[in-house]
N, C-alpha and C positions, 0 to 999 in steps of 0.2 A: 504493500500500500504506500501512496506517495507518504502522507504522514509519518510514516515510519523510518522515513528517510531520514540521517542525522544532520543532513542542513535545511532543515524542516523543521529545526532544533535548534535554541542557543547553545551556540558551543559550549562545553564544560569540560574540566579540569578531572570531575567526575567519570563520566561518560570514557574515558581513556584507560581507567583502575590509575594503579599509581604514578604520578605525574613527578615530570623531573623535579619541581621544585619539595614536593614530597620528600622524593629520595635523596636530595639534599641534606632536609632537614635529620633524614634517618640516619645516612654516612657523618655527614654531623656528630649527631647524639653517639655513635658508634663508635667513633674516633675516640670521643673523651671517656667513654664509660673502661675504655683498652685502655689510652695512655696514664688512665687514672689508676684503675686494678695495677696494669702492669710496673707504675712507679712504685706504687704501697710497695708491694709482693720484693722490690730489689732494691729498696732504701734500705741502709745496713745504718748500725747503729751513730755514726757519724754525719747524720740525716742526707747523706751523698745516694744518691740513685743512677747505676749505670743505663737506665732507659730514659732517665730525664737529660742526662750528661749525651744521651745518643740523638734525643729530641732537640735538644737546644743546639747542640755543634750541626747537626747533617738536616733538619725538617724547619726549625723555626728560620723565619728570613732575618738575616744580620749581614751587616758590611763585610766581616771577614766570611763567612760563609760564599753569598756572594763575591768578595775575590778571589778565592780559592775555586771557584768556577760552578759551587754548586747552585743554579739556576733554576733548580727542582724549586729548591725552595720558596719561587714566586708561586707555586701552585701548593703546594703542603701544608704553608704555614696558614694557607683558607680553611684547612679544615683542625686547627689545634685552638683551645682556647684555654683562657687561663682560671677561669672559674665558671660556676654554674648562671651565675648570672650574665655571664660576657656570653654564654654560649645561649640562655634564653633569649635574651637580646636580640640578638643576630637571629635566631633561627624565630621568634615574631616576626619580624619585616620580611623574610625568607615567603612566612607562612600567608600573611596579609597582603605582602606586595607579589611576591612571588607567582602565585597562584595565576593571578588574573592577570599579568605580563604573561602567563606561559598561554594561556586562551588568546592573547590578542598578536602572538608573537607567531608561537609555532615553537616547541621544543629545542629545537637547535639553535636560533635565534635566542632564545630566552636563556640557555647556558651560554652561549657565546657571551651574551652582558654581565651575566653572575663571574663565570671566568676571569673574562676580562675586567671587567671593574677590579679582580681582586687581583689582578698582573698589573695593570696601570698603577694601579694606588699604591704594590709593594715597589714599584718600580721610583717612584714619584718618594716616597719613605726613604728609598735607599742615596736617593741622587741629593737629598737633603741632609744623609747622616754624612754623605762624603763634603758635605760643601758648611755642615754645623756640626761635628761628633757631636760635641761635648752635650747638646740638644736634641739630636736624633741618635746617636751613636747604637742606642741599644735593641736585641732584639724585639722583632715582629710576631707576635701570632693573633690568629682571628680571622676572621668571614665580613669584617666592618667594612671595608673598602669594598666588597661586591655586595651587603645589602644596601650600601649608600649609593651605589650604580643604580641597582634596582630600586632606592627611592627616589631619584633623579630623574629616571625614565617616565615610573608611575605620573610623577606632580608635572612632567611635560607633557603625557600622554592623556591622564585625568586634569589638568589645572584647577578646576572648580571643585573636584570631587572633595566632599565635606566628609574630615578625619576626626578621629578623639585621640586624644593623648590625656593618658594620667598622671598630672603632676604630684610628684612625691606618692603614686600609685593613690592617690587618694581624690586630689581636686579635677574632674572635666575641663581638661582646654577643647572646645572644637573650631577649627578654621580651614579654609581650604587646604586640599595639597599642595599647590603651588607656595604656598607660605610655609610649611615644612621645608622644601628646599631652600629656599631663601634663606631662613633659619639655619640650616644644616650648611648653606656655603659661607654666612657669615662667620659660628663659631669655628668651621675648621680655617680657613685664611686666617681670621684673628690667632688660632690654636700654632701656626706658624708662625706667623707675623712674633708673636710673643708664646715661644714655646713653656708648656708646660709637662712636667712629667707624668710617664704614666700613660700616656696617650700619644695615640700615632695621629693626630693631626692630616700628616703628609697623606700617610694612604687615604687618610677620609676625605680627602681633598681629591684626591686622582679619582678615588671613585667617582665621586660627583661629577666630575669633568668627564668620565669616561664614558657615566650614563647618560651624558647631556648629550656629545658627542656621536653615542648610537645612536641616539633617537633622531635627530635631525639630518646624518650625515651617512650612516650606516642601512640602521633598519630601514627606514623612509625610502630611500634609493635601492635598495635589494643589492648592495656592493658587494660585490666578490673581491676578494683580494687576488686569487690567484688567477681572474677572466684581469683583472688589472696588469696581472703581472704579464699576460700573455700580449697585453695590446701595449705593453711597455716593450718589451722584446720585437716587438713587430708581429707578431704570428696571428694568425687572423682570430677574428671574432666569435666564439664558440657560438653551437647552434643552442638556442631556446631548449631546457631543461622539458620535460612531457607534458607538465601540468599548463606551464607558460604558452605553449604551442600550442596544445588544444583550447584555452582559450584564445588564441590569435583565431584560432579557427572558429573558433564559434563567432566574433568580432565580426566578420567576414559574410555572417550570415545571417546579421542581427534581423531581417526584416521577412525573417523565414517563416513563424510561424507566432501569432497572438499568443500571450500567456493564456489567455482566457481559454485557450484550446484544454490546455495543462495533459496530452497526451503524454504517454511511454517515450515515443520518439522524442516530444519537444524535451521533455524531461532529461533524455540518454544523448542528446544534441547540447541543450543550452545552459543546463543547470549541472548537473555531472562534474563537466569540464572546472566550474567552480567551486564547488567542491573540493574540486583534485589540488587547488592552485591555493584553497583557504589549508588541506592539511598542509602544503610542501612550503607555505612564505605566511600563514596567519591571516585572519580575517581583514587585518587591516591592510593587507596588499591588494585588495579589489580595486578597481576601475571604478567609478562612478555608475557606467551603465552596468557593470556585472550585479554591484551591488541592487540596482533595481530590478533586474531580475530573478535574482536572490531574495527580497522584500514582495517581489509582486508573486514570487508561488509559494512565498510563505505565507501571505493575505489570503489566498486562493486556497491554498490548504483549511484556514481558520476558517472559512465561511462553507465548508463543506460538513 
């Protein structure tokens, strides 16, 4: 039955079983629950632990680390935190912001920002321990520089959408999201500007920048780096991915058949094709007319 079709349907996060930002939050919690048992279990009586002393030298991100050549470390130290509340923290904005970036993205999209936010902002930490030690100097760990991507994205993608925060977990602030980031770019620049300890400022700052940066210049554009790299080299222009192409094809043929028809054919012709193009690039890669298409046999469905 057409109804039963899943773009006949609001996307959901649901509808997929466990979604990357999910399993995120699971790897997350999984990390810490290991590096916690396993530090207890090899702390000897001189409170020294050979698996904290193996985390901190080879996993956590630090200047000597990074020159020593360990690089890993821009992705590792995302997933280590230092207590239970640094890891609830991060793994809320994971679960509120996360979610509903992974519905409007598309899964690979929606890690690529998580990621990357959390590559940029260790990167952006380190290029600041090298040019302030005695300010940045010390090691990195946490997930804060990728869920500060993903609140950057959210407050550019929702700007109006109306948030709560609980101050001191007790008083209701609500104001848009777009006024969270603003917030969020103020304290971490000031958090450089006039470092304080304790706090990685720097990453919270690249993330920010990292998630502004996808959203306008990235996701928006469908950029490939590596179709970039090929038309930098000179080598021709790769062809249109399946999804992309059968909408080209449908474009083509836009005045084929009425929705009002709402046939098999028009359906395996005009709507399909979009579908295909909302799983592989996110709902928010449609065309203007796809998307009316998409709205006018999901009306058509409702009135049946």
């Amino acid at each position: 039955m057409i109804h039963d079709r899943s773009y006949m349907q609001e996307p959901s996060w649901r509808s997929r079983g466990v979604s990357v930002a999910v399993a995120l939050i699971l790897i997350n919690a999984a990390v810490y629950l290991l590096e916690g048992t396993a530090t207890y279990w090899t702390t000897d009586a001189s409170g020294r632990s050979a698996v904290g002393e193996f985390v901190g030298k080879y996993l956590a991100l630090g200047p000597a680390g990074i020159g020593h050549g360990f690089l890993w470390q821009l992705v590792t130290y995302q997933f280590l935190h230092q207590g239970f509340f640094h890891l609830a923290f991060n793994m809320l904005a994971v679960w509120f912001f996360g979610r509903h970036l992974e519905d409007l993205m598309g899964p690979r999209q929606f890690l690529k920002l998580y990621l990357g936010g959390g590559v940029i902002g260790g990167l952006l930490q380190i290029t600041l321990s090298a040019a302030a030690p005695l300010h940045f100097g010390s090691s990195v760990v946490g997930a804060s520089a990728a869920t500060f991507a993903l609140t950057a994205a959210f407050a550019l993608i929702e700007p109006h959408r109306m948030i709560t925060l609980f101050l001191f977990f007790v008083f209701p602030l609500t104001f848009r999201a777009i006024w969270l980031l603003r917030m969020a770019l103020f304290i971490s620049i000031a958090g450089v500007l006039i470092p304080s300890g304790g706090v990685a400022h720097g990453a919270h700052l690249g993330g920010l920048l990292f998630g502004m940066a996808f959203v306008k210049w990235i996701w928006a554009s469908e950029f490939s780096f590596t179709a970039w790299l090929k038309k930098f080299q000179g080598e021709p222009k790769p062809q249109a991915r399946s999804p992309q192409a059968a909408v080209a094809r449908v474009s083509k043929t836009a005045g084929a058949a009425p929705v009002s028809e709402m046939t098999p054919d028009y359906i395996s012709r005009e709507v399909d094709p979009i579908l295909d193009k909302i799983s592989a690039h996110g709902i928010q890669s449609l065309t203007d007319r796809e998307k009316r298409i998409l709205e006018a046999a999901r009306s058509k469905m409702a009135k049946k």
